[in-house]
PyMOL Python script that loads the backbone (N, CA, C, O; Angstrom):
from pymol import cmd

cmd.read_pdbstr("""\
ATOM      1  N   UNK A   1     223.069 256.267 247.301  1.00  0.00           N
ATOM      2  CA  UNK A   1     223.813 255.111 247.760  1.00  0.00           C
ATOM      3  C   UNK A   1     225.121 255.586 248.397  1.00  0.00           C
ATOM      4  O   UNK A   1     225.933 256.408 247.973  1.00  0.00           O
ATOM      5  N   UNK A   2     225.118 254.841 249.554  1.00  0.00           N
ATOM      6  CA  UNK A   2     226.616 255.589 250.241  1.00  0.00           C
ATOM      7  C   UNK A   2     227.821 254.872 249.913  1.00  0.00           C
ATOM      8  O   UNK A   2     227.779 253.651 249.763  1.00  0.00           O
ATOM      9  N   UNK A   3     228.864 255.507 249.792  1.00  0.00           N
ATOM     10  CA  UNK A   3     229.794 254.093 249.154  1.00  0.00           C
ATOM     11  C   UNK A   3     230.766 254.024 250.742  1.00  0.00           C
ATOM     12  O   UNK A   3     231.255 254.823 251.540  1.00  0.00           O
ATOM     13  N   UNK A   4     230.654 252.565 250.563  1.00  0.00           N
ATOM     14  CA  UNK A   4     231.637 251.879 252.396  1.00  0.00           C
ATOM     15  C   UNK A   4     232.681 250.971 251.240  1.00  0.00           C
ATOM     16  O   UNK A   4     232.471 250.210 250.296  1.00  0.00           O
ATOM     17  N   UNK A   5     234.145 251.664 252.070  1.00  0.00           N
ATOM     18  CA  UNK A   5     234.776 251.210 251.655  1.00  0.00           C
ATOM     19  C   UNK A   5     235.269 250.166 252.078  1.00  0.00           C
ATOM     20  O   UNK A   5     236.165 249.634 251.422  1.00  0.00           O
ATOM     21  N   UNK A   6     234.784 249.550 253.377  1.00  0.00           N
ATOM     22  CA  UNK A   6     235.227 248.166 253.219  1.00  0.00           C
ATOM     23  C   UNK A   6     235.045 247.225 252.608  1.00  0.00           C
ATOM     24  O   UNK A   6     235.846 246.433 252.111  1.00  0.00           O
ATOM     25  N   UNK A   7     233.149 247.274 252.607  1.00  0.00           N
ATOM     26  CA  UNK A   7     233.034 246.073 251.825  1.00  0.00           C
ATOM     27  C   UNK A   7     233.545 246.365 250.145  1.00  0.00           C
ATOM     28  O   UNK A   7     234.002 245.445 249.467  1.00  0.00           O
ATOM     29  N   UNK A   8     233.443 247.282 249.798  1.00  0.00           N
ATOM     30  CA  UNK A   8     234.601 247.474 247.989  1.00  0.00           C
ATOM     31  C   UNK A   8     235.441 246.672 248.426  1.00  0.00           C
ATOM     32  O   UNK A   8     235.425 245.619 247.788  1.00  0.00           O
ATOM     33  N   UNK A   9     236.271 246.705 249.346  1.00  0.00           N
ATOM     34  CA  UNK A   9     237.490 246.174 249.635  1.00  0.00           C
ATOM     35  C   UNK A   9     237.498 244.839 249.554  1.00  0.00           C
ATOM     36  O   UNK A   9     238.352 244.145 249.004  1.00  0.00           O
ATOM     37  N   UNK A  10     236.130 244.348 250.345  1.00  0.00           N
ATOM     38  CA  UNK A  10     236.040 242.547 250.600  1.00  0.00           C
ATOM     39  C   UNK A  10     235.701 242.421 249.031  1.00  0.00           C
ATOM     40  O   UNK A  10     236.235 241.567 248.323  1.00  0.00           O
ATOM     41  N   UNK A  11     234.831 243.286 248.592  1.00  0.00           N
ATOM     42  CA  UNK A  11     234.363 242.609 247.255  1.00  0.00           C
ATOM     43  C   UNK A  11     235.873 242.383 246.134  1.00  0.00           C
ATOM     44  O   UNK A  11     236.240 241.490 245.370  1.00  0.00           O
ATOM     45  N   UNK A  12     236.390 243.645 246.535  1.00  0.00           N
ATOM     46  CA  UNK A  12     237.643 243.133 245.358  1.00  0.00           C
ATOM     47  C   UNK A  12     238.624 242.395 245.576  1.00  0.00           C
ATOM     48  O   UNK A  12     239.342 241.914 244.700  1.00  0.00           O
ATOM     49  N   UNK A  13     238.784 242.183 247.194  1.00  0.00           N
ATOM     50  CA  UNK A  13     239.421 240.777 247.552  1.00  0.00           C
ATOM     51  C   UNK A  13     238.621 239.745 247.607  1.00  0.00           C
ATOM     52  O   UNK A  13     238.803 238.799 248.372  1.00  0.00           O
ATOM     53  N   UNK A  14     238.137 239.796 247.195  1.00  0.00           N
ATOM     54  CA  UNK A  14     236.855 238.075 246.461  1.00  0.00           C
ATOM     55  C   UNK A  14     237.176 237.890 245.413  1.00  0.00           C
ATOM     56  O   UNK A  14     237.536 236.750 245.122  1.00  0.00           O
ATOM     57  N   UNK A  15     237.181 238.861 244.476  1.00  0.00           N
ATOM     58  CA  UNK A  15     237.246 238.778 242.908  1.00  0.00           C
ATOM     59  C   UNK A  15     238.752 238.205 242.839  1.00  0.00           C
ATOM     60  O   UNK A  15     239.007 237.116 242.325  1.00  0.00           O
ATOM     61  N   UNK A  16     239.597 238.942 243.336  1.00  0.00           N
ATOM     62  CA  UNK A  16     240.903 238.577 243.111  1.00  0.00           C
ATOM     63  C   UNK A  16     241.057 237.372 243.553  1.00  0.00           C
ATOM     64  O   UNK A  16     240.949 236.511 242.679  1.00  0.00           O
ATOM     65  N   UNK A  17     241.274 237.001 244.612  1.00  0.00           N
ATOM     66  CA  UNK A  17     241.141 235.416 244.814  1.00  0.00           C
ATOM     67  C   UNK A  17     240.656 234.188 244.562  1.00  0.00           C
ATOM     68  O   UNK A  17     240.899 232.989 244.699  1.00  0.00           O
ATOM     69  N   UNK A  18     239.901 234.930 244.156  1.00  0.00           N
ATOM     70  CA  UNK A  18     239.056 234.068 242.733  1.00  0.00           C
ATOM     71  C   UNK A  18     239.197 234.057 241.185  1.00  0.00           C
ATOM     72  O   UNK A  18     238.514 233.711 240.221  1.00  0.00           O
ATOM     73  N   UNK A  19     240.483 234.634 241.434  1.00  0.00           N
ATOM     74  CA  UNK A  19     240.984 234.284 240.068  1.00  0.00           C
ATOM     75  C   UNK A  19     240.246 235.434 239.395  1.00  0.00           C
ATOM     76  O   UNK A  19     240.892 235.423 238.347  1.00  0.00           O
ATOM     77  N   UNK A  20     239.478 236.291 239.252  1.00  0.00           N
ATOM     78  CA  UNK A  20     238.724 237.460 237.979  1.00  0.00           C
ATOM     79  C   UNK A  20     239.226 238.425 237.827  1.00  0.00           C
ATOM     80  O   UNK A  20     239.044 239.128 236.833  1.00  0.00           O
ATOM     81  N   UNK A  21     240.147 238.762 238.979  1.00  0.00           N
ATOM     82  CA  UNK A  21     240.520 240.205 238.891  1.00  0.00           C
ATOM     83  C   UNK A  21     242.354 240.039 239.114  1.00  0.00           C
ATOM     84  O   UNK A  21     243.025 239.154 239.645  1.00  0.00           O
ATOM     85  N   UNK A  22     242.696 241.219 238.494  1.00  0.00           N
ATOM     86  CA  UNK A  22     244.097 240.801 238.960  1.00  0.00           C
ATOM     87  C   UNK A  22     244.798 242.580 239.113  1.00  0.00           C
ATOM     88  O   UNK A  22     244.187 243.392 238.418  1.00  0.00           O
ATOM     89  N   UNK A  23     245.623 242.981 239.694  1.00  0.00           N
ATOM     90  CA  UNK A  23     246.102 244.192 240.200  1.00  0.00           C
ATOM     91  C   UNK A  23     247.944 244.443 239.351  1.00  0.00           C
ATOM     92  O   UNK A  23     248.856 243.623 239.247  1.00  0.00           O
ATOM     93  N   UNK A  24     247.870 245.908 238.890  1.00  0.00           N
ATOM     94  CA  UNK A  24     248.901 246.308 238.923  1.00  0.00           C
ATOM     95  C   UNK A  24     249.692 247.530 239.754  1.00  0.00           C
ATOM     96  O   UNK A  24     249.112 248.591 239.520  1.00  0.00           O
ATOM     97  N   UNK A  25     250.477 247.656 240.371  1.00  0.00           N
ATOM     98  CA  UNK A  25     250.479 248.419 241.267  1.00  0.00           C
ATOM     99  C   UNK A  25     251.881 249.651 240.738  1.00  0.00           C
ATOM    100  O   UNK A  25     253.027 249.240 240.553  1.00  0.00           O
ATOM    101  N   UNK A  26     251.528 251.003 240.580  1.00  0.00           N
ATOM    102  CA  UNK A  26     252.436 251.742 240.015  1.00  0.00           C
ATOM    103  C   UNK A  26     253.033 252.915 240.938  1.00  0.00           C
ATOM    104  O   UNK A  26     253.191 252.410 242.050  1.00  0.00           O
ATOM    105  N   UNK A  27     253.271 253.716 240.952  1.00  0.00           N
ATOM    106  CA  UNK A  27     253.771 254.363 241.683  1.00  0.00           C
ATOM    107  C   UNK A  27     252.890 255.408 242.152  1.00  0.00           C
ATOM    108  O   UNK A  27     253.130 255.929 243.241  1.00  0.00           O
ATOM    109  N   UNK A  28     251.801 255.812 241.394  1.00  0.00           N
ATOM    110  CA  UNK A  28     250.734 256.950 241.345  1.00  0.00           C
ATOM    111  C   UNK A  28     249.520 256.124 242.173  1.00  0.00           C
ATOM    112  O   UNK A  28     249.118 256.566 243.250  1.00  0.00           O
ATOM    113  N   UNK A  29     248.909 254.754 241.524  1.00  0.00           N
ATOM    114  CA  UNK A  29     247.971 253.948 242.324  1.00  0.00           C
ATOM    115  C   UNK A  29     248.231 252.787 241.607  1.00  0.00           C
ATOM    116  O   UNK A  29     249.211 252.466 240.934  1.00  0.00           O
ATOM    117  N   UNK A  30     247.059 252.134 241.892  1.00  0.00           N
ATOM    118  CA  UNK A  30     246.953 250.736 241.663  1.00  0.00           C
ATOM    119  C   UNK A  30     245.915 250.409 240.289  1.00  0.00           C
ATOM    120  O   UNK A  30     244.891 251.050 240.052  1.00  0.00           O
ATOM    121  N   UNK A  31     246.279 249.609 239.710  1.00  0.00           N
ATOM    122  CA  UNK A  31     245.265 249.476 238.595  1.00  0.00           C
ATOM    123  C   UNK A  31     244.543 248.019 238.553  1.00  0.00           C
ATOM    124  O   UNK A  31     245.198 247.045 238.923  1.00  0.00           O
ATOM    125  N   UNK A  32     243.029 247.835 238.049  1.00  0.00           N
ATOM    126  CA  UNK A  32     242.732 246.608 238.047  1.00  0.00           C
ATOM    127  C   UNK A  32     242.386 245.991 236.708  1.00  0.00           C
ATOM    128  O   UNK A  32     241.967 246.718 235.807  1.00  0.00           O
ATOM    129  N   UNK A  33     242.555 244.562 236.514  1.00  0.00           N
ATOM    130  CA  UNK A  33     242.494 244.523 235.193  1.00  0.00           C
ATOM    131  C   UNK A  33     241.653 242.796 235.244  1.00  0.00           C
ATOM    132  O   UNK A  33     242.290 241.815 235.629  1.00  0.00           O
ATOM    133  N   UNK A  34     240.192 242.699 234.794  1.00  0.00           N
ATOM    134  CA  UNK A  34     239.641 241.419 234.514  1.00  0.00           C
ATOM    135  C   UNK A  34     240.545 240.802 233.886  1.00  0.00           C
ATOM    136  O   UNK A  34     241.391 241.238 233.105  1.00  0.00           O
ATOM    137  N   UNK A  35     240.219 239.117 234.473  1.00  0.00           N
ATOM    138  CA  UNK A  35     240.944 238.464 233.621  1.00  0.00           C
ATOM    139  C   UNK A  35     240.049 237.849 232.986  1.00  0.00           C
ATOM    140  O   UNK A  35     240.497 236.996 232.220  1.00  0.00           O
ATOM    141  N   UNK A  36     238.178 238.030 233.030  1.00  0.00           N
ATOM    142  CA  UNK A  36     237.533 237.286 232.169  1.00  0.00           C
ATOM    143  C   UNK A  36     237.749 237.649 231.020  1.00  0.00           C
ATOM    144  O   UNK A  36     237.740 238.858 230.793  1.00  0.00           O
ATOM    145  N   UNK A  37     238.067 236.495 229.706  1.00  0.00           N
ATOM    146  CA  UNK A  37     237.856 237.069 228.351  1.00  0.00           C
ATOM    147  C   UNK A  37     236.653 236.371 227.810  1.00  0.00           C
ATOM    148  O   UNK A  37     236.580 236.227 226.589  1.00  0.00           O
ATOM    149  N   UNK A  38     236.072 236.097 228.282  1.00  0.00           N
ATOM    150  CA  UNK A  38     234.681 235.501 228.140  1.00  0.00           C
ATOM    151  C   UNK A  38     233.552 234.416 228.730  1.00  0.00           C
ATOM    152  O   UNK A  38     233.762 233.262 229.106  1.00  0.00           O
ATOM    153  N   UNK A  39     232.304 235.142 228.693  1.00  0.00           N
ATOM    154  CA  UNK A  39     231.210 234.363 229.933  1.00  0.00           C
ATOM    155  C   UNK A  39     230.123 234.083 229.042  1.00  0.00           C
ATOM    156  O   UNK A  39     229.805 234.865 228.146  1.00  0.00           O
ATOM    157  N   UNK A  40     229.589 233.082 229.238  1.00  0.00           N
ATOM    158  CA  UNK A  40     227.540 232.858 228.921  1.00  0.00           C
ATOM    159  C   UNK A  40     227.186 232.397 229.548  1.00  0.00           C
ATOM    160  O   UNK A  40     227.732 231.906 230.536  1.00  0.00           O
ATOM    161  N   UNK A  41     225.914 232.359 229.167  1.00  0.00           N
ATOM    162  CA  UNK A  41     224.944 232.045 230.726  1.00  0.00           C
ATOM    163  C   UNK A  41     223.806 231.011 229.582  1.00  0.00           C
ATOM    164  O   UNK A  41     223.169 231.178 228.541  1.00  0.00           O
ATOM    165  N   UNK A  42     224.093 229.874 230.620  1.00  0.00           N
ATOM    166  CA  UNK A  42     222.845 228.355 230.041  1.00  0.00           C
ATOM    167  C   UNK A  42     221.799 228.414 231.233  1.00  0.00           C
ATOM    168  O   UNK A  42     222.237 228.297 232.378  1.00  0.00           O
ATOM    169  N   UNK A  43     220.066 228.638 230.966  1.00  0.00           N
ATOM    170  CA  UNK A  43     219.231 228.828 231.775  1.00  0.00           C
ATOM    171  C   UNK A  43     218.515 227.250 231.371  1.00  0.00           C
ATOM    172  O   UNK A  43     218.031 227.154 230.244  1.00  0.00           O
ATOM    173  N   UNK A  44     218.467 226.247 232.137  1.00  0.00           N
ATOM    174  CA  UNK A  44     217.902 225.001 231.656  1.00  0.00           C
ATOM    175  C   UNK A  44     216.552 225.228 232.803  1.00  0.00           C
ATOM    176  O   UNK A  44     216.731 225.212 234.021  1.00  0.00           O
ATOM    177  N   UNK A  45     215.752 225.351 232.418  1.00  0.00           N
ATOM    178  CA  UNK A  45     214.402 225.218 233.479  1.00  0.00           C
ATOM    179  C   UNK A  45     214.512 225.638 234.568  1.00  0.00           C
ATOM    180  O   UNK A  45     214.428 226.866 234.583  1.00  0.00           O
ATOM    181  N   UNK A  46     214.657 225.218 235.466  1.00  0.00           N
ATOM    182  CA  UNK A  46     214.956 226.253 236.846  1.00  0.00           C
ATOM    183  C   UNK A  46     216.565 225.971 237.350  1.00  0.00           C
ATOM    184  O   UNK A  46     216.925 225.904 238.526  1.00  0.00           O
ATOM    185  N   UNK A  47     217.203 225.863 236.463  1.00  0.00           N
ATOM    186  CA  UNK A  47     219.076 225.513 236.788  1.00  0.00           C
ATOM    187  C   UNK A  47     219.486 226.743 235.777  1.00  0.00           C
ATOM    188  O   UNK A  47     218.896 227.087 234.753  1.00  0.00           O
ATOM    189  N   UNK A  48     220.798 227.366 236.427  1.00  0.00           N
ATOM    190  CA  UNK A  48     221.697 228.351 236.169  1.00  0.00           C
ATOM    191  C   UNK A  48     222.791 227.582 236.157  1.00  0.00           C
ATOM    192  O   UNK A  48     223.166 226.591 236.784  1.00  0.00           O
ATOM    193  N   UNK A  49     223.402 228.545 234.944  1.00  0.00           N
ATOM    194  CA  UNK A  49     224.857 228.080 234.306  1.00  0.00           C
ATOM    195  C   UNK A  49     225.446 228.823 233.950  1.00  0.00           C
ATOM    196  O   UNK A  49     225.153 229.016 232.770  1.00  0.00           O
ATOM    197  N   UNK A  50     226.585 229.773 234.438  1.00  0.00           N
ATOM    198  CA  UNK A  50     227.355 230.717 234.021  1.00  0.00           C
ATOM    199  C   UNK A  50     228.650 229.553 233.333  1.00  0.00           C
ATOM    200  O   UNK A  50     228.910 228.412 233.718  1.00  0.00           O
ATOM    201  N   UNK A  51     229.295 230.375 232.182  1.00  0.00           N
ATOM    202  CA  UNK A  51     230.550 229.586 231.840  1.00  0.00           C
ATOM    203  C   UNK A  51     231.670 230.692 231.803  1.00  0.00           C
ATOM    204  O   UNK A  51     231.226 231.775 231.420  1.00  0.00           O
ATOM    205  N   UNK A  52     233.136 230.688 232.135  1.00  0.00           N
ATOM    206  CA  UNK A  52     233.642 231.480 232.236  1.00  0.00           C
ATOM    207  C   UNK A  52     234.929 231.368 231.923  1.00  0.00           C
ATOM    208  O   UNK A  52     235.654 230.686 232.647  1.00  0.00           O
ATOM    209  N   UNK A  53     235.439 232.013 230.796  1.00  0.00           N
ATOM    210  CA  UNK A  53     236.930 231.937 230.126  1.00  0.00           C
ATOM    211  C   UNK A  53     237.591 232.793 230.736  1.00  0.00           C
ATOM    212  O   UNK A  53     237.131 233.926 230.880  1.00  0.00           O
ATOM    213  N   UNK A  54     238.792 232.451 231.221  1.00  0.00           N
ATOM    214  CA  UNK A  54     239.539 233.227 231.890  1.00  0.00           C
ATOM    215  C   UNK A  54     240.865 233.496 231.436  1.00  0.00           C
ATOM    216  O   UNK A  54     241.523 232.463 231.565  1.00  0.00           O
ATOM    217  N   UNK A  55     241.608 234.502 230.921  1.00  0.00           N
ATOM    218  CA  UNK A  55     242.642 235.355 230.627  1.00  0.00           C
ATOM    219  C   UNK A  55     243.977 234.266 231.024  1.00  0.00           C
ATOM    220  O   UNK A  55     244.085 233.820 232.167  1.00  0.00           O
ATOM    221  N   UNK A  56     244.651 234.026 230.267  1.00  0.00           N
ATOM    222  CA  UNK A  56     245.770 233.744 231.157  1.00  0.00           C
ATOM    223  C   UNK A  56     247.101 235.009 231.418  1.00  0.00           C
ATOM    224  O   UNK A  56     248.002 235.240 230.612  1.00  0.00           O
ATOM    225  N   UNK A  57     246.935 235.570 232.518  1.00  0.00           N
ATOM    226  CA  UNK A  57     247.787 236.481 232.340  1.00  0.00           C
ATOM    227  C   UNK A  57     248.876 236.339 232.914  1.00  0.00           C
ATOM    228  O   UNK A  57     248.624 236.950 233.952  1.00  0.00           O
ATOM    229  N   UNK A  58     250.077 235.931 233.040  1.00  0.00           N
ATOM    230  CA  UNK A  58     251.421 235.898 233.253  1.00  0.00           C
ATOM    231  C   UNK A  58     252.902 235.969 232.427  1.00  0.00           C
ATOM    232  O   UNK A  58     253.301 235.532 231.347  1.00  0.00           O
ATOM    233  N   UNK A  59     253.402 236.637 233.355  1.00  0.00           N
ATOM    234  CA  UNK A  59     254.955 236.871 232.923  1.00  0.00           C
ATOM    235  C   UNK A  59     255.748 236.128 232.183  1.00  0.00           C
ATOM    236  O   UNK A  59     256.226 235.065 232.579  1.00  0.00           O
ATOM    237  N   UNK A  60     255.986 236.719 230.845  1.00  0.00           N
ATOM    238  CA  UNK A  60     257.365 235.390 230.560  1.00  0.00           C
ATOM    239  C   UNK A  60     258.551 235.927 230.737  1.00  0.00           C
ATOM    240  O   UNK A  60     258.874 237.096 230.528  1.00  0.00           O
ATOM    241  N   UNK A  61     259.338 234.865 231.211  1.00  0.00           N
ATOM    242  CA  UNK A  61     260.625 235.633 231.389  1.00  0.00           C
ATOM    243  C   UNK A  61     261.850 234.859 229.754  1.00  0.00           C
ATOM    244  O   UNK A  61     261.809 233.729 229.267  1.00  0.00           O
ATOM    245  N   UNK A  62     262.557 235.786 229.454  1.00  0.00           N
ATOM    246  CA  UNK A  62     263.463 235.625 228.515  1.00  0.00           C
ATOM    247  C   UNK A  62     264.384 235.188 228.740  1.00  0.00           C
ATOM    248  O   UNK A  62     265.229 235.039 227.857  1.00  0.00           O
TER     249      UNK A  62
END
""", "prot")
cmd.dss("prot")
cmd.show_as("cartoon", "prot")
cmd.util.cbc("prot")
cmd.orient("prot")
């Protein structure tokens, strides 16, 4: 498999904008960090159902 780095790129600017992924950026590189903290999946007959808890991750300020 060849790896193209653009589409990595589109894919992790999907995720992020979509709220799943979120970035820290340091001086060495960049780090990524899910914000899912939890998913299941409901299969009702021929219907799909992902459910998806999402992290709240933000700053407090003091």
């Amino acid at each position: 498999m060849k790896y193209n780095s653009l589409e990595f790129s589109e894919n992790i600017s999907y995720l992020i904008s979509h709220g799943l992924l979120t970035t820290e950026d340091s001086e060495e590189n960049k780090k990524y960090y899910s914000t899912i903290d939890d998913f299941s999946v409901k299969i009702d007959e021929s219907e799909f159902h992902m459910y998806v808890t999402i992290n709240d991750i933000s700053e407090e300020n003091s």
